[in-house]
VOPATI-172124 format. One line per field, with one value per residue: residue number from 1; y, x, z of N, C-alpha, C in turn; residue in one letter. Coordinates in steps of 0.05 Angstrom, whole numbers, plus 5000, padded with zeros to 4 digits. Each point is the difference from the previous one (the first is absolute). Layout:
N
n [NUM	...]
n_Y [Y	...]
n_X [X	...]
n_Z [Z	...]
ca_Y [Y	...]
ca_X [X	...]
ca_Z [Z	...]
c_Y [Y	...]
c_X [X	...]
c_Z [Z	...]
res [A	...]
// end
This chain:
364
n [1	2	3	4	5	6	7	8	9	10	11	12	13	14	15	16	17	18	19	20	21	22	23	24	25	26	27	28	29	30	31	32	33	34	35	36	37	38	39	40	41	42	43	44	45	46	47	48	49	50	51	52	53	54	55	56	57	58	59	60	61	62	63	64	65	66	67	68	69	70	71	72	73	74	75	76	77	78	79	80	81	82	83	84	85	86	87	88	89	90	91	92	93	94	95	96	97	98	99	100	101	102	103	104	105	106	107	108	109	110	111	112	113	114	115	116	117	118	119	120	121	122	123	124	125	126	127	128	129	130	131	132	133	134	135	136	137	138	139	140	141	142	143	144	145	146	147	148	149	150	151	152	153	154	155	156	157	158	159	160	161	162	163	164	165	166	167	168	169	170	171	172	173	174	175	176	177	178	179	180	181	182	183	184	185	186	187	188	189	190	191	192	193	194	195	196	197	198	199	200	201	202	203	204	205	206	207	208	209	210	211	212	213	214	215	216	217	218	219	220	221	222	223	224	225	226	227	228	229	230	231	232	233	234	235	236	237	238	239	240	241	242	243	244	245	246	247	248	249	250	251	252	253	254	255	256	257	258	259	260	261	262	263	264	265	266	267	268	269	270	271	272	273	274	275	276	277	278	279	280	281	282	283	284	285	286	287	288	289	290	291	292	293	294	295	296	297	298	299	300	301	302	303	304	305	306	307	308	309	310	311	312	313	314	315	316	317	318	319	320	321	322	323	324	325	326	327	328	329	330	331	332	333	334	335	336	337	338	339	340	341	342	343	344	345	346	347	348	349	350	351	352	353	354	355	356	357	358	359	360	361	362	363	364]
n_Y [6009	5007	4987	4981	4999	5012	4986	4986	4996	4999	4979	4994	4994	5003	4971	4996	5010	4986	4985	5009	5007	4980	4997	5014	4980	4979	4997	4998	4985	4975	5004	5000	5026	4997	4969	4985	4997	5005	5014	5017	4984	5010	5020	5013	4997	5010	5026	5003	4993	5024	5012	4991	5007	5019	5006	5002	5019	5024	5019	5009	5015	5007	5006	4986	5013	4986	5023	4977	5011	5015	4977	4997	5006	4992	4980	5002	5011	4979	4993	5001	4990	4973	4994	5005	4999	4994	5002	4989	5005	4984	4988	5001	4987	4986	5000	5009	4985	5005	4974	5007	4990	5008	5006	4998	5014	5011	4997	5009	5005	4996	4985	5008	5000	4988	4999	5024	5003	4993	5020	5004	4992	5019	4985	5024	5021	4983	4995	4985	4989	4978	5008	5004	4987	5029	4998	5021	5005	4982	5005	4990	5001	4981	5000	4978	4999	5002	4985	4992	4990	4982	4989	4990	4994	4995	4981	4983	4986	4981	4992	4981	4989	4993	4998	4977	4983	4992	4990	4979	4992	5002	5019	5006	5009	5000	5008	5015	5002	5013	5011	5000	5000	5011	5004	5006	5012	5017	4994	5010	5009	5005	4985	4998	5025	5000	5021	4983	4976	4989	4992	4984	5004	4998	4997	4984	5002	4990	4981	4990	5002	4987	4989	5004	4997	4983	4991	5017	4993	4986	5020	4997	5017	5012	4984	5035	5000	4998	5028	4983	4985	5016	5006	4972	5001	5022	4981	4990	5036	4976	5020	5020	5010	4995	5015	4990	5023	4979	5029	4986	5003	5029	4980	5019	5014	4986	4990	5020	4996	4977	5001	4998	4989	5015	5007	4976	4995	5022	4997	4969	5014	5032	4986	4985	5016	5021	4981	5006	5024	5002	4971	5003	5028	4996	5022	4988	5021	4996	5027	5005	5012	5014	4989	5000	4988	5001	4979	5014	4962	4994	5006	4974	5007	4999	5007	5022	4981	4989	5026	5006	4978	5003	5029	4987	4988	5024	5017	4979	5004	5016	5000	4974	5012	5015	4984	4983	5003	5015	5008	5015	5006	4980	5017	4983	5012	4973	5020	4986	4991	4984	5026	4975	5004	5015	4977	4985	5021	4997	4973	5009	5019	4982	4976	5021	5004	4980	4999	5023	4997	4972	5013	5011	4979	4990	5019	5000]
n_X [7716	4983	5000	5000	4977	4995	5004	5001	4973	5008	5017	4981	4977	5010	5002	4976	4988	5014	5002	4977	5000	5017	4983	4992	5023	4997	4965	4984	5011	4988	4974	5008	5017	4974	4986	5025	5009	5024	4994	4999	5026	5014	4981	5014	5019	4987	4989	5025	5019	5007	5001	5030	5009	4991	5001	5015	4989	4980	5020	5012	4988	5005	5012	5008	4981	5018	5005	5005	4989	5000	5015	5018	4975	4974	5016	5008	4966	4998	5026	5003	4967	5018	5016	4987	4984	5014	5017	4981	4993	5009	4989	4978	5005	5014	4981	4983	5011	5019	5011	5024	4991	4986	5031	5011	4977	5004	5026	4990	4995	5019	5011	4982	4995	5017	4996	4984	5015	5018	4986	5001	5016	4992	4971	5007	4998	4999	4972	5001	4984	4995	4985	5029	4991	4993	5028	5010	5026	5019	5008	4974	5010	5023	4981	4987	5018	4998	4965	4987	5022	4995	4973	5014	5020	4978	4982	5020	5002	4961	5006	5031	4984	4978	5022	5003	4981	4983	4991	5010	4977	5011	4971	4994	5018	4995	4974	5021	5017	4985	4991	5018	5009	4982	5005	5028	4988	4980	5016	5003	4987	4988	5010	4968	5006	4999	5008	5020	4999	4967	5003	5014	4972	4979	5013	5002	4984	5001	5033	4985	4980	5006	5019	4979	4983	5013	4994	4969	5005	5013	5013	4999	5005	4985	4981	4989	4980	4981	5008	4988	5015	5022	4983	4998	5026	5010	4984	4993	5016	5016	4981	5025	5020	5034	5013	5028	4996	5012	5026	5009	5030	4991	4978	4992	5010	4990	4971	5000	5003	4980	4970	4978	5018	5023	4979	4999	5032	4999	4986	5006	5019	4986	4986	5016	5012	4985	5005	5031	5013	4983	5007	5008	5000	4999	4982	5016	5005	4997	4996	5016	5011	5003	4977	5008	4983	4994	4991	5011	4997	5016	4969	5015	4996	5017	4984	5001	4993	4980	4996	5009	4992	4979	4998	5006	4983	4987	5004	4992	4978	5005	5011	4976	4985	5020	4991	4993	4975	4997	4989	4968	5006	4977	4990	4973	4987	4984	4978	4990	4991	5020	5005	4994	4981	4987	4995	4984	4982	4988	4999	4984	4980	5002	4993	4990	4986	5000	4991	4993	4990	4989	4992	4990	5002	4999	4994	4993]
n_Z [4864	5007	5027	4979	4983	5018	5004	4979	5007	5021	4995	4988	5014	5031	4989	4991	5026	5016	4978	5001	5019	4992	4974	5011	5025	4976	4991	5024	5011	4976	5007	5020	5000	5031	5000	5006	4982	5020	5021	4987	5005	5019	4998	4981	5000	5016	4991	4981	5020	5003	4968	4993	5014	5001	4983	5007	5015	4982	4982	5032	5015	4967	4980	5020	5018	5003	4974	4993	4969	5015	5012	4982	4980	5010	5000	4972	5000	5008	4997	4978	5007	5002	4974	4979	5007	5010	4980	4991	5021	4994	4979	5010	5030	4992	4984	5027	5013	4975	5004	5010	5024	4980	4995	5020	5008	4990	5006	5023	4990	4977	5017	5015	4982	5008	5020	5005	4981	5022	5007	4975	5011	5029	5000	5002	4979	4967	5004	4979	5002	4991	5012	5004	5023	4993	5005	5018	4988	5012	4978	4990	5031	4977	4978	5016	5012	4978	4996	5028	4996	4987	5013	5025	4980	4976	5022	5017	4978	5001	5027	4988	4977	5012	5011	4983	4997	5026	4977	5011	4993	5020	5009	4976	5002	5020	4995	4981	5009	5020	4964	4987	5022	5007	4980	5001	5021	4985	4972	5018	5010	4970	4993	5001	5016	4973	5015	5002	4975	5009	5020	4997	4978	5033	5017	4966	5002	5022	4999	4977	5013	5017	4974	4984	5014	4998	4970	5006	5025	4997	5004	4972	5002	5022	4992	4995	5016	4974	4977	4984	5001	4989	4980	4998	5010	4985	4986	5015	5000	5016	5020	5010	4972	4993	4976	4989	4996	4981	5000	4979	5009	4972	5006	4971	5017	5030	4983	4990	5035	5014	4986	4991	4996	5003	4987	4979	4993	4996	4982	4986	4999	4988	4983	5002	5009	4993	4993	4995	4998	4978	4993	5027	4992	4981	4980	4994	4980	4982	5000	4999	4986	5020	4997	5017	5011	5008	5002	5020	5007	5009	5032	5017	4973	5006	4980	5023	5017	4981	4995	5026	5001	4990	5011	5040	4999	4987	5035	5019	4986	4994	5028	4994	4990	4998	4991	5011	4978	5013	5029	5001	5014	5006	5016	5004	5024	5000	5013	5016	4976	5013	4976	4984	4980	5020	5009	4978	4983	5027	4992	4971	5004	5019	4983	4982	5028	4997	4977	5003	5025	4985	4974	5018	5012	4969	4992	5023]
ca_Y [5010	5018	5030	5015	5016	5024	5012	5001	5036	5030	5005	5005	5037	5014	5010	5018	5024	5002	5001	5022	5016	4997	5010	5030	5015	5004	5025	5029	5003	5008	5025	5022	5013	5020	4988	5000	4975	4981	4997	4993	4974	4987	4999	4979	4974	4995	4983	4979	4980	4986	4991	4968	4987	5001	4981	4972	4998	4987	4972	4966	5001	4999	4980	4985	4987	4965	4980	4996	5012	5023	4999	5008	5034	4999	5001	5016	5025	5003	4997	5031	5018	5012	5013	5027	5013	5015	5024	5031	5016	5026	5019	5027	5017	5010	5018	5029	5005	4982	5001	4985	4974	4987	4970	4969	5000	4984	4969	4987	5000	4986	4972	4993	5005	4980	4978	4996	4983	4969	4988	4992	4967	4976	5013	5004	5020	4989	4978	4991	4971	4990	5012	5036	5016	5013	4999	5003	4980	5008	5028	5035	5023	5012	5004	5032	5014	5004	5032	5014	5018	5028	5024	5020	5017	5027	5023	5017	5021	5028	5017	5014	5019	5018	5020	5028	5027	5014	5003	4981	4991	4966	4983	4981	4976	4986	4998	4979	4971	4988	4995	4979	4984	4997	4985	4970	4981	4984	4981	4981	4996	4987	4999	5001	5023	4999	5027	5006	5026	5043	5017	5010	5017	5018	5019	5013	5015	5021	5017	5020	5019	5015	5008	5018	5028	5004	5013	5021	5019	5006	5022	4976	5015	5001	4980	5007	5014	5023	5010	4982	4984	5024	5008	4984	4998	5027	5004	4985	4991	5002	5019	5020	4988	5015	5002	5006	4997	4993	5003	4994	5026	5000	4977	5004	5004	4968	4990	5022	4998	4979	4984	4987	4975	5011	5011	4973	4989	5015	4993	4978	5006	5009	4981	4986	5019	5006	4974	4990	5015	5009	4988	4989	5021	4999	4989	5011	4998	5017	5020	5017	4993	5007	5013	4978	4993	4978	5004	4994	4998	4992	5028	5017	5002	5031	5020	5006	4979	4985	5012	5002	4973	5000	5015	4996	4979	5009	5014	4973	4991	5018	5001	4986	5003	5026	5002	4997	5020	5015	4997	5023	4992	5026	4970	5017	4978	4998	4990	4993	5030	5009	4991	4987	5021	5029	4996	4991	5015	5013	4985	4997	5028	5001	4983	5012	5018	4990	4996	5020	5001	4977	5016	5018	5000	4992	5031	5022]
ca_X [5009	4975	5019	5028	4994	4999	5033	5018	4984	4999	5027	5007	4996	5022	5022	4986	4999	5027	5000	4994	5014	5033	5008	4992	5015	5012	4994	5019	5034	5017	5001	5012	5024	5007	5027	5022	5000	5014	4981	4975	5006	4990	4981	4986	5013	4996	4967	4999	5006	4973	4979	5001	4993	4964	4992	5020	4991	4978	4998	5018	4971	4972	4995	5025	4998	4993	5014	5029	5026	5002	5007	5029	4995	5007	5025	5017	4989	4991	5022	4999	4995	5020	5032	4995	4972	5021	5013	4985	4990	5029	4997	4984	5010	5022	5000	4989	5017	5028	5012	5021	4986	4987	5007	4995	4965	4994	5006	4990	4978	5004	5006	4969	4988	5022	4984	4970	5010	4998	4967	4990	5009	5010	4982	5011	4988	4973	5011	4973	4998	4995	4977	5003	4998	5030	5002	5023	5014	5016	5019	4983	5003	5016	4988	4978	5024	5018	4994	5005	5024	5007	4981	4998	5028	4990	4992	5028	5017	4996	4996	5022	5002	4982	5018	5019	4980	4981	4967	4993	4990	5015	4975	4997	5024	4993	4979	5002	5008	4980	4976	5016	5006	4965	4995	5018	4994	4976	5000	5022	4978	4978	5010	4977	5000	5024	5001	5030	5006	4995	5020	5030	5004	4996	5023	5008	4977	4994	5016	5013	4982	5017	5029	4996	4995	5021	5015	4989	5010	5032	5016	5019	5020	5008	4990	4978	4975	4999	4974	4976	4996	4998	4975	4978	4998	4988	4970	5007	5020	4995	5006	5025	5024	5011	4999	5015	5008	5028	5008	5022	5006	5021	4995	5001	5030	5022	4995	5006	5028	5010	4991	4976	5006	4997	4981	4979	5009	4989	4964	4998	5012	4989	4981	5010	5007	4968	4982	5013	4990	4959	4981	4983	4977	4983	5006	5023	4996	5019	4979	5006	5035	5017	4977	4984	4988	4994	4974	5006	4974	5014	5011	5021	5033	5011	5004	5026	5023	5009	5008	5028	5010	5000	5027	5021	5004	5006	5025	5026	4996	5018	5030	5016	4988	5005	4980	4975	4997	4987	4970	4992	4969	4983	4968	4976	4988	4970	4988	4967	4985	5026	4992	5030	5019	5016	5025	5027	5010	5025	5030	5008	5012	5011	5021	5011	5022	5021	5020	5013	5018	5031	5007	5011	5018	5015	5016	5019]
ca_Z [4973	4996	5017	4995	4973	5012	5011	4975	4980	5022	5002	4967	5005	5009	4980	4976	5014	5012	4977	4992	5012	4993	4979	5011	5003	4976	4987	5015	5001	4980	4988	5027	4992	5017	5010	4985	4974	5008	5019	4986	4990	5030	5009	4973	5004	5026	4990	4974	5019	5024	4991	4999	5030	5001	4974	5003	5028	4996	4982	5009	5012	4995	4981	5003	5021	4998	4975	5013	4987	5010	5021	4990	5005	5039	5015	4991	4992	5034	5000	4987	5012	5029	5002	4992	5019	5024	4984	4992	5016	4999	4971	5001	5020	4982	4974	5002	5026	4997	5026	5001	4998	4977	4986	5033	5008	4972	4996	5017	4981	4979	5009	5004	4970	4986	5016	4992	4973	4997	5006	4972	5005	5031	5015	5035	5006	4996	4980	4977	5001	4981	4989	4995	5019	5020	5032	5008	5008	5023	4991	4980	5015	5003	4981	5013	5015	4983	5001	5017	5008	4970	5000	5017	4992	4992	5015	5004	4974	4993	5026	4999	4985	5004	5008	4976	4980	5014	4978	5003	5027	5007	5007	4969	4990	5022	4984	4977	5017	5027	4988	4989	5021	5007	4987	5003	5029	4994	4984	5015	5025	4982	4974	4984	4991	4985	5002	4998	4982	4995	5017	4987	4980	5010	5015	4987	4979	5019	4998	4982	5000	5027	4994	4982	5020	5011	4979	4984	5031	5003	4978	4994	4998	5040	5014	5019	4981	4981	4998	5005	5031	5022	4993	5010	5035	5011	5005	5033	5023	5019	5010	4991	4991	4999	4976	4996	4966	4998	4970	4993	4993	4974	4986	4985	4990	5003	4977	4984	4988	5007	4980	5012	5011	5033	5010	5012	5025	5023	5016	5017	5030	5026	5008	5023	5028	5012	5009	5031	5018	5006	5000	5023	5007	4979	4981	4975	4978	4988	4988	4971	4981	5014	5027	5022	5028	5024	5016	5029	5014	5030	5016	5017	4983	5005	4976	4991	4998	4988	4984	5005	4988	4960	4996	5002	4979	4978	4998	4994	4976	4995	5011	4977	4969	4990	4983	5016	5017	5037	4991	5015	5029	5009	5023	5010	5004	4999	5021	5004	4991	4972	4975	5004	4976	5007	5020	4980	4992	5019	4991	4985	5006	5025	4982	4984	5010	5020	4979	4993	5019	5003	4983	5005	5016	4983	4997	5038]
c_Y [5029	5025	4995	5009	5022	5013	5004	5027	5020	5004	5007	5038	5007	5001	5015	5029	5009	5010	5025	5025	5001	5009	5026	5016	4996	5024	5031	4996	5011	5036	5025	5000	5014	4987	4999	4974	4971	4989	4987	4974	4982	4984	4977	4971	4988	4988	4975	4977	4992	4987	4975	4986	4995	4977	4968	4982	4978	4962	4969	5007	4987	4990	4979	4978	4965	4989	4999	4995	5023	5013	5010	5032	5010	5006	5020	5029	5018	5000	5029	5024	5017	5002	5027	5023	5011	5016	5026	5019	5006	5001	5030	5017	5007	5013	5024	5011	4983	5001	4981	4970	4995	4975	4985	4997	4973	4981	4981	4995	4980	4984	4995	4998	4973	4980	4995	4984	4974	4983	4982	4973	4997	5024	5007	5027	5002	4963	4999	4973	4987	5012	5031	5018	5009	4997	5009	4990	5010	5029	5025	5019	5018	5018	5039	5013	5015	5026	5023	5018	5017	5023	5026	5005	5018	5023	5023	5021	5030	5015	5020	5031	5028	5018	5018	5015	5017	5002	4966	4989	4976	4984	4992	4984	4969	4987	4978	4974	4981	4992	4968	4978	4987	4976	4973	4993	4985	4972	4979	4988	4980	4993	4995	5028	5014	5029	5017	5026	5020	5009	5020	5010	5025	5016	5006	5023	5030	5009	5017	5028	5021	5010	5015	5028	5011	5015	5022	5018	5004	5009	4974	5009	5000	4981	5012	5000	5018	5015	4993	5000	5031	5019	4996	4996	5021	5007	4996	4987	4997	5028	4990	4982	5029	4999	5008	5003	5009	5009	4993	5035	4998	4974	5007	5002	4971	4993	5017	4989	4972	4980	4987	4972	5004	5017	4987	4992	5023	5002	4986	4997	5017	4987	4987	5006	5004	4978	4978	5025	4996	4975	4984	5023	5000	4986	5014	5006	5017	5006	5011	4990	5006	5007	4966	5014	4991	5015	4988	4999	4999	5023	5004	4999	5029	5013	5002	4990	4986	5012	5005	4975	4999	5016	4986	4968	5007	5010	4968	4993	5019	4998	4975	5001	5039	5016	5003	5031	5003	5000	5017	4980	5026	4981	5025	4973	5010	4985	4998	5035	5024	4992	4989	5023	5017	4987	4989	5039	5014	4986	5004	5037	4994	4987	5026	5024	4985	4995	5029	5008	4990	5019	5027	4990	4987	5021	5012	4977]
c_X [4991	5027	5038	5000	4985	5037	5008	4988	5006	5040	5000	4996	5017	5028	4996	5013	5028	5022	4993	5015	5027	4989	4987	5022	5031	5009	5017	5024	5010	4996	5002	5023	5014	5034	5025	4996	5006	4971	4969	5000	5002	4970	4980	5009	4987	4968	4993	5005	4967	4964	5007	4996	4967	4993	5015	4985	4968	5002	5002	4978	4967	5003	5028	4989	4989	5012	5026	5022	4999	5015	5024	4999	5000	5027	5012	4997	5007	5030	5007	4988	5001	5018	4992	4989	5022	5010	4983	5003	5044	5009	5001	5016	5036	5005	4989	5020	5024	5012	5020	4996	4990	5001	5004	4978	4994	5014	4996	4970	4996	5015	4972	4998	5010	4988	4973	4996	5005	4978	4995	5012	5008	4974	5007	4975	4965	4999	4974	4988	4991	4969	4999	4991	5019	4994	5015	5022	5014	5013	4982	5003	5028	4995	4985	5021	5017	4987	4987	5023	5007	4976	5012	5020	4993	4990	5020	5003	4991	4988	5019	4998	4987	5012	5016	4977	4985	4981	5001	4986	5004	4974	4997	5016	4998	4972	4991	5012	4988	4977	5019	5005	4976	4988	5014	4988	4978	5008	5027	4978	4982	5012	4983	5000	5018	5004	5024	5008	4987	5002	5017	4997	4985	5028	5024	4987	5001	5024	5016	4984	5020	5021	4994	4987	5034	5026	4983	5013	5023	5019	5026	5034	5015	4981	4992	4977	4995	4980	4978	4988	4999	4981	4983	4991	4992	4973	4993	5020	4994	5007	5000	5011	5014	5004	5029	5018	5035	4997	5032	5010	5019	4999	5001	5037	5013	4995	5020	5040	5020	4981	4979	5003	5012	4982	4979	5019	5002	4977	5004	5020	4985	4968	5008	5009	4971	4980	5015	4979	4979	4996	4985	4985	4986	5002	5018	4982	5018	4971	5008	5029	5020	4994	4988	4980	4999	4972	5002	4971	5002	5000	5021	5028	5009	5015	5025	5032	5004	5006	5030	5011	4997	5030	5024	5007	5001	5037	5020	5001	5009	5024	5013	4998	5000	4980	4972	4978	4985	4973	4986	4969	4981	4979	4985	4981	4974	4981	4974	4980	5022	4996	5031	5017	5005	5027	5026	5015	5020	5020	5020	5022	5026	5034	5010	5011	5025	5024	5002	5021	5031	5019	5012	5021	5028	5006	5009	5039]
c_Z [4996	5016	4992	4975	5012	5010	4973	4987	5019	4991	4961	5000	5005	4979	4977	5008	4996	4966	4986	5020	4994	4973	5007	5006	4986	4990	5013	5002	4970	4989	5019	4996	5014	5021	4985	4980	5020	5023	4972	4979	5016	5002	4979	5005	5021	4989	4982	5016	5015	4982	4990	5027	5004	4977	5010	5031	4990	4984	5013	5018	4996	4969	4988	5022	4996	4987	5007	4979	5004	5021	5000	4999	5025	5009	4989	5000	5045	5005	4991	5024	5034	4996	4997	5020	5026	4987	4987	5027	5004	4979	5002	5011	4993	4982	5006	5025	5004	5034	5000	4999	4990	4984	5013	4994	4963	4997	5026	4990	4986	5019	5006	4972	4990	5033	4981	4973	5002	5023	4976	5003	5019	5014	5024	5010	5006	4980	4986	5001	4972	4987	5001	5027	5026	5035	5007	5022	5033	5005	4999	5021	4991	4972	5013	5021	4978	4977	5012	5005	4974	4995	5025	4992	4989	5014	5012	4992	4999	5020	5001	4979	5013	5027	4983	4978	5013	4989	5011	5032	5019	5008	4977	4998	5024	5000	4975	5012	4998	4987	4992	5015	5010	4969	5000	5028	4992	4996	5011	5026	4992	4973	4984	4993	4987	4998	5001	4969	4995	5021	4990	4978	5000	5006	4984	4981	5028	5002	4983	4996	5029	4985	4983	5016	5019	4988	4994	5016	4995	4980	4995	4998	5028	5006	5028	4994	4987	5007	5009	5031	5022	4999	5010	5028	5008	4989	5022	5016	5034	5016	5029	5001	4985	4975	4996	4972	4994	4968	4999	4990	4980	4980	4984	4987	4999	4971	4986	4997	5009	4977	5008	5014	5030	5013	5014	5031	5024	5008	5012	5033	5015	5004	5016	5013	5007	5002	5026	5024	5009	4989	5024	5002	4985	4971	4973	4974	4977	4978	4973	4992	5024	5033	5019	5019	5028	5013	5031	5012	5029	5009	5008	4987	5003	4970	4996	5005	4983	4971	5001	4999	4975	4992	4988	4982	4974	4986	4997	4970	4986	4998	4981	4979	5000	4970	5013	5012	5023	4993	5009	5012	4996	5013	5006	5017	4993	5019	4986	4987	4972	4975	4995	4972	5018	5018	4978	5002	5024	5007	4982	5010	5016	4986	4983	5017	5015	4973	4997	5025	4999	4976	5006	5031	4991	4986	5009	4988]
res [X	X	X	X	X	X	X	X	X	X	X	X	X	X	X	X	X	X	X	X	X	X	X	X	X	X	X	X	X	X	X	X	X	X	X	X	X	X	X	X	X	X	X	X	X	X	X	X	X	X	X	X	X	X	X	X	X	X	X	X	X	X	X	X	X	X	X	X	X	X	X	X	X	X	X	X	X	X	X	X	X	X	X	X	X	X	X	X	X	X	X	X	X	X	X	X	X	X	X	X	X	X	X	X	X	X	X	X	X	X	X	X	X	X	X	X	X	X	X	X	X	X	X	X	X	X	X	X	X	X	X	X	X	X	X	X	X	X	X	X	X	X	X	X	X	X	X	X	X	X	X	X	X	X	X	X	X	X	X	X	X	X	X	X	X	X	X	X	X	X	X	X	X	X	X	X	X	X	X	X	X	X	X	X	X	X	X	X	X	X	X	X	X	X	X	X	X	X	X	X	X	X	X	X	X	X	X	X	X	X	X	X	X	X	X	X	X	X	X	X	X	X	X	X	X	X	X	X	X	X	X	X	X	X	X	X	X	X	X	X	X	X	X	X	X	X	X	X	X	X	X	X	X	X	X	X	X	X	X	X	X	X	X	X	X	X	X	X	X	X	X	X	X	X	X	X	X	X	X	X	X	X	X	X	X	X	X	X	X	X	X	X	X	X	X	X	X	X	X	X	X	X	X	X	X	X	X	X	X	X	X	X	X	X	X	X	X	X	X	X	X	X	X	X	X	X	X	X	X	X	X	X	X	X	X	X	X	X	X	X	X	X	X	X	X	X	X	X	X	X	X	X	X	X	X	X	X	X	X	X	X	X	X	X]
// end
C-alpha cells in the first residue's frame, strides 16, 4: 500500500507540475502578438485541450482509482482522449503551414476519431473492468500509430517550412520530436511511468517558443529574413563570407504610379527570384523598404555567376510582367580580420555604382 501511495504522490506532483506550466503558457500564448491570431489560436486550443486531458488523466489515475462508479468517466473521458490527442499536432501544423493535403490529413483523422469513440461500447483499444481499472486493449497500437504519425506530420511541415523561411531550424524542429516521442516510449515500455503528456506539453510549450523565434526573423511580407535577424548575424559572422547587397530600382516611382499594393507584389516576386538563386549560398534577407541581402557562406560559389543568374531571372520576370522593376547588385567579400561595416559599405558603393552604370546605359 505504502509503494503505490508513493506512486499516486510522485504522479499528483508531476500533474500539479505539468498543470502549472500549461496555465504559464496560457498565459504567454494569450498575450504574444508577435504570432498571427489564427497560429496563436492554434496554439491555445491546443493547451486548453491538453489541460483537460492532464486533469482527466490524474482523475482516472489517482482519485477514481477503484471506485467503480467511475468507470463510465474512465471510458468516456479516455475515448475522448484518443480521438482527440492525434489531431492537435495537425491542428497546429495546418493552421501555420496550410497545405493542400490538409483536409485528407484531417478527415483521415476524424475516421480514427469516430473508431476511438466507439471504444466507449466495444473495448477494442482499451477496456475498464468492474472496479475501474484500465488495461489496454488488442488495438491501442492503432491509437499510438496514429499519433505518432500526426506528430511527425507536423514535424514535416515544419522541416518543410524551414526551407521557405530560413529563421527556422530543422535540428529544433527534429529535437522537439524526439523530446515528445521519448516520453510516449517511456510510458509505452513502463506504463507505471506515466510521462507521455508532459511530454507532449513539454514539445508544445517548446514549440511554440521555435514558431515564434521564427516569426521575429522572418520579413512577413517576402518571407525572407528581416532586419533583425540580418543584424544580428552580422555580430558574428562566419569569416570569409561574401556580402551582397540588392536595391530594387525607381521603387519609389512603381508605388508612385502602379499603388502600394503592386509594390508589395513586386517585392514579393523579386524576393523570390533572390532566394531561388542564393538560397543554397546563403542567406536571404530583405533589409530595408526596397533593399535585400544575402549573406554568401559557401567558399566555392562563384559571385559572379550567380549574379548573372539573379539578372537573368530578373530580366524573365520582366519579359512577363512589363511593370516589374530591375535591380542593382553590389558584393564585397569578407576575410578573416575584415571589419564586416567597412565591407557592407564597399558593397553597398559597388551596388550604387552599378545602378548608376545600368542608368546611364539606359540613356546611350
Amino acid at each position: 500500500m505504502l509503494e503505490r501511495t508513493s506512486a499516486e504522490q510522485w504522479f499528483t506532483g508531476l500533474t500539479l507540475l505539468t498543470l502549472m506550466v500549461l496555465a504559464a503558457a496560457i498565459v504567454l500564448v494569450t498575450t504574444n502578438h508577435t504570432v498571427g491570431r489564427n497560429a496563436r489560436s492554434a496554439f491555445l486550443g491546443n493547451l486548453i485541450a491538453l489541460t483537460l486531458i492532464v486533469a482527466a488523466d490524474w482523475i482516472n489515475i489517482v482519485a477514481a482509482h477503484g471506485i467503480s462508479e467511475m468507470r463510465t468517466f474512465q471510458i468516456v473521458s479516455t475515448s475522448f482522449t484518443f480521438a482527440v490527442a492525434p489531431i492537435l499536432p495537425v491542428i497546429i501544423a495546418n493552421t501555420i503551414f496550410p497545405e493542400r493535403y490538409a483536409r485528407v490529413v484531417l478527415v483521415v483523422l476524424a475516421i480514427h476519431a469516430v473508431f476511438e469513440l466507439c471504444n466507449i461500447f466495444y473495448p477494442l483499444v482499451f477496456s475498464v473492468d468492474a472496479t475501474n481499472a484500465y488495461s489496454r486493449g488488442s488495438l491501442y497500437w492503432v491509437y499510438m500509430c496514429s499519433y505518432c504519425i500526426s506528430s511527425v506530420y507536423l514535424t514535416v511541415e515544419s522541416i518543410k517550412a524551414s526551407t521557405t523561411y530560413q529563421a527556422a531550424s530543422t535540428v529544433s524542429v527534429v529535437t522537439i520530436l524526439l523530446c515528445m516521442l521519448g516520453g510516449v516510449a517511456i510510458q509505452v515500455s513502463n506504463p507505471g511511468l506515466r510521462m507521455s503528456w508532459p511530454a507532449v506539453v513539454i514539445a508544445v510549450v517548446l514549440y511554440f517558443q521555435f514558431y515564434t523565434e521564427m516569426t521575429l526573423r522572418t520579413d512577413a511580407l517576402t518571407m525572407l529574413l528581416n532586419r533583425h535577424g540580418y543584424e544580428e548575424f552580422l555580430a558574428h559572422p562566419p569569416l570569409p563570407c561574401t556580402i551582397v547587397l540588392i536595391d530594387v530600382d525607381n521603387f519609389k516611382q512603381v508605388n508612385d504610379t502602379y499603388g502600394h499594393a503592386y509594390g508589395d507584389v513586386a517585392l514579393r516576386t523579386l524576393a523570390r527570384v533572390v532566394r531561388k538563386r542564393f538560397g543554397n549560398a546563403g542567406l536571404c534577407y530583405r533589409i530595408g523598404g526596397d533593399e535585400f541581402a544575402v549573406i554568401v557562406t559557401k567558399k566555392d560559389d562563384d559571385i559572379e555567376s550567380l549574379i548573372a543568374t539573379l539578372y537573368n531571372a530578373v530580366s524573365a520576370e520582366r519579359a512577363a510582367d512589363a511593370q516589374l522593376p530591375g535591380i542593382s547588385v553590389g558584393f564585397a567579400r569578407a576575410d578573416a580580420g575584415s571589419s564586416i561595416r567597412d565591407v557592407i559599405k564597399q558593397a553597398d558603393s559597388a551596388m550604387y555604382e552599378n545602378k548608376r552604370a545600368r542608368k546611364a546605359r539606359a540613356a546611350v
